[in-house]
C-alpha positions in Angstrom: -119.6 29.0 -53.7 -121.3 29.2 -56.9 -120.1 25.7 -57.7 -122.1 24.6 -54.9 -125.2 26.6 -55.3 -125.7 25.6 -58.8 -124.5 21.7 -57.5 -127.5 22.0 -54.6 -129.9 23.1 -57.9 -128.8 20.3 -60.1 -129.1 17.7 -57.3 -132.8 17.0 -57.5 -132.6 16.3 -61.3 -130.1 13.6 -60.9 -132.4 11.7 -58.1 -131.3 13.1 -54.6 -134.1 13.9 -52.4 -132.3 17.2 -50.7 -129.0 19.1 -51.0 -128.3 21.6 -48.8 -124.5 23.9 -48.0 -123.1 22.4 -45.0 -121.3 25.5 -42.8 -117.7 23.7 -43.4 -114.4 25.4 -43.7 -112.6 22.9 -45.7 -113.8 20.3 -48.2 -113.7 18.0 -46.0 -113.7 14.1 -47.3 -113.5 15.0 -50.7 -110.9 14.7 -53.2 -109.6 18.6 -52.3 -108.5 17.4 -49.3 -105.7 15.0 -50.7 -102.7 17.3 -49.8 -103.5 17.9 -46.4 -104.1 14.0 -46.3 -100.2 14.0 -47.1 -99.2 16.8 -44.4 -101.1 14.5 -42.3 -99.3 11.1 -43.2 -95.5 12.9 -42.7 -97.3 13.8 -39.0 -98.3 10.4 -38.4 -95.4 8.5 -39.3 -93.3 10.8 -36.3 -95.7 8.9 -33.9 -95.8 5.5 -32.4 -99.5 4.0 -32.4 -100.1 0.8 -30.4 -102.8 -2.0 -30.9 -105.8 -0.8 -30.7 -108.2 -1.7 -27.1 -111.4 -1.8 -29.0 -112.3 -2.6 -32.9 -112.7 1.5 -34.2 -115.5 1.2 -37.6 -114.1 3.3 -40.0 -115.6 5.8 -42.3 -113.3 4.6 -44.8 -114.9 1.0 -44.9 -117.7 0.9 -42.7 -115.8 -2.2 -41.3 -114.3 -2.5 -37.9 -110.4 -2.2 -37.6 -108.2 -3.2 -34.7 -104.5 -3.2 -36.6 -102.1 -0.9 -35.5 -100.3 -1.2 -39.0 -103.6 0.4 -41.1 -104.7 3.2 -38.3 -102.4 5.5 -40.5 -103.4 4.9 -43.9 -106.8 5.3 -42.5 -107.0 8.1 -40.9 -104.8 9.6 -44.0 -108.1 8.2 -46.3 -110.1 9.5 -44.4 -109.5 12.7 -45.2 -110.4 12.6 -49.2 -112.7 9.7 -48.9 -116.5 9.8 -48.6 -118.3 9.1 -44.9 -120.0 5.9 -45.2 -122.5 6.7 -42.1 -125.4 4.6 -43.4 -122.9 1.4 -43.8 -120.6 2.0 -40.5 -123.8 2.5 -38.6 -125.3 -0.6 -40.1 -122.1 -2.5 -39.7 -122.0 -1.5 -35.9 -125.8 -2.9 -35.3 -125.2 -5.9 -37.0 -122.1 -6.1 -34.5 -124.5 -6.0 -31.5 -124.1 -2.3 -31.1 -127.0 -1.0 -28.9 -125.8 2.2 -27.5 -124.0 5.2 -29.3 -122.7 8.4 -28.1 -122.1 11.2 -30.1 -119.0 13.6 -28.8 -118.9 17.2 -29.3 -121.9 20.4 -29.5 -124.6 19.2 -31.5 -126.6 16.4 -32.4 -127.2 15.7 -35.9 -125.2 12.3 -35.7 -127.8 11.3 -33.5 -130.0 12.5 -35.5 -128.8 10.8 -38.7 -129.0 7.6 -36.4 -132.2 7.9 -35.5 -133.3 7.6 -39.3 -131.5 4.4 -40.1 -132.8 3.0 -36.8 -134.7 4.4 -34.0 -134.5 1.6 -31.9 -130.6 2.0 -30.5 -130.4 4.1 -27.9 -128.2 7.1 -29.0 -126.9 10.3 -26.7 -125.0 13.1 -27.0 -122.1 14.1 -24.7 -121.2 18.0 -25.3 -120.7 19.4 -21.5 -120.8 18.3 -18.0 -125.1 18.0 -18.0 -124.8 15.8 -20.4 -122.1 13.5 -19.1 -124.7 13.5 -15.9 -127.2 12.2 -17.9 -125.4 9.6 -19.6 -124.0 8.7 -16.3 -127.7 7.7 -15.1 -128.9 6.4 -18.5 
């Protein structure tokens, strides 16, 4: 922890306009997170994936994927690899994305969204209300 505390303090020296802990349990997309990457791959290549119904924009690339044959290695660099939000976003809008749906409690990916471009509209689906909602929107 004192890694990152004195990281957060150092942060606005080097340019960044706010650094703040994030309540994670792992290092999650960093270069820590390598060897589980690896447990993850051995558990991936027991399982069949098939072509993929819609074009998925990785974090990886920020660039839409639909081969079956790169899911793994994806999903494996995904792991270790830095989130490229402000580029997959981007990528999606410049798709003809107009509507995104954040899964799960919470809503700072909406949030997030909102500050590359409040003009999409952007829900978020984390109980039976909210699938309502969504349902009528």
């Amino acid at each position: 922890m004192k890694a990152v505390e004195r990281a957060i303090a150092l942060a606005p020296g080097m340019g960044a306009k706010r650094a703040v802990p994030l309540p994670v349990s792992a290092p999650f997309h960093s270069p820590l997170m390598e060897p589980a990457g690896q447990r993850l791959g051995a558990e991936l290549a027991r399982i069949e994936i098939n072509d993929l119904a819609a074009p998925v924009v990785t974090n990886v690339e920020a660039e839409p994927n639909t081969e079956k044959e790169r899911v793994r290695d994806l999903l494996i660099r995904q792991m270790s690899s830095p989130v490229r939000w402000e580029d997959s976003v981007k990528r999606m809008i410049e798709l003809g994305v107009e509507r995104f749906v954040e899964i799960g409690p919470g809503k700072v990916l909406v949030g997030l969204l909102r500050r590359i471009d409040g003009t999409r509209e952007a829900f978020n689906l984390e109980d039976l209300a909210s699938l309502g909602q969504l349902k009528g929107a």
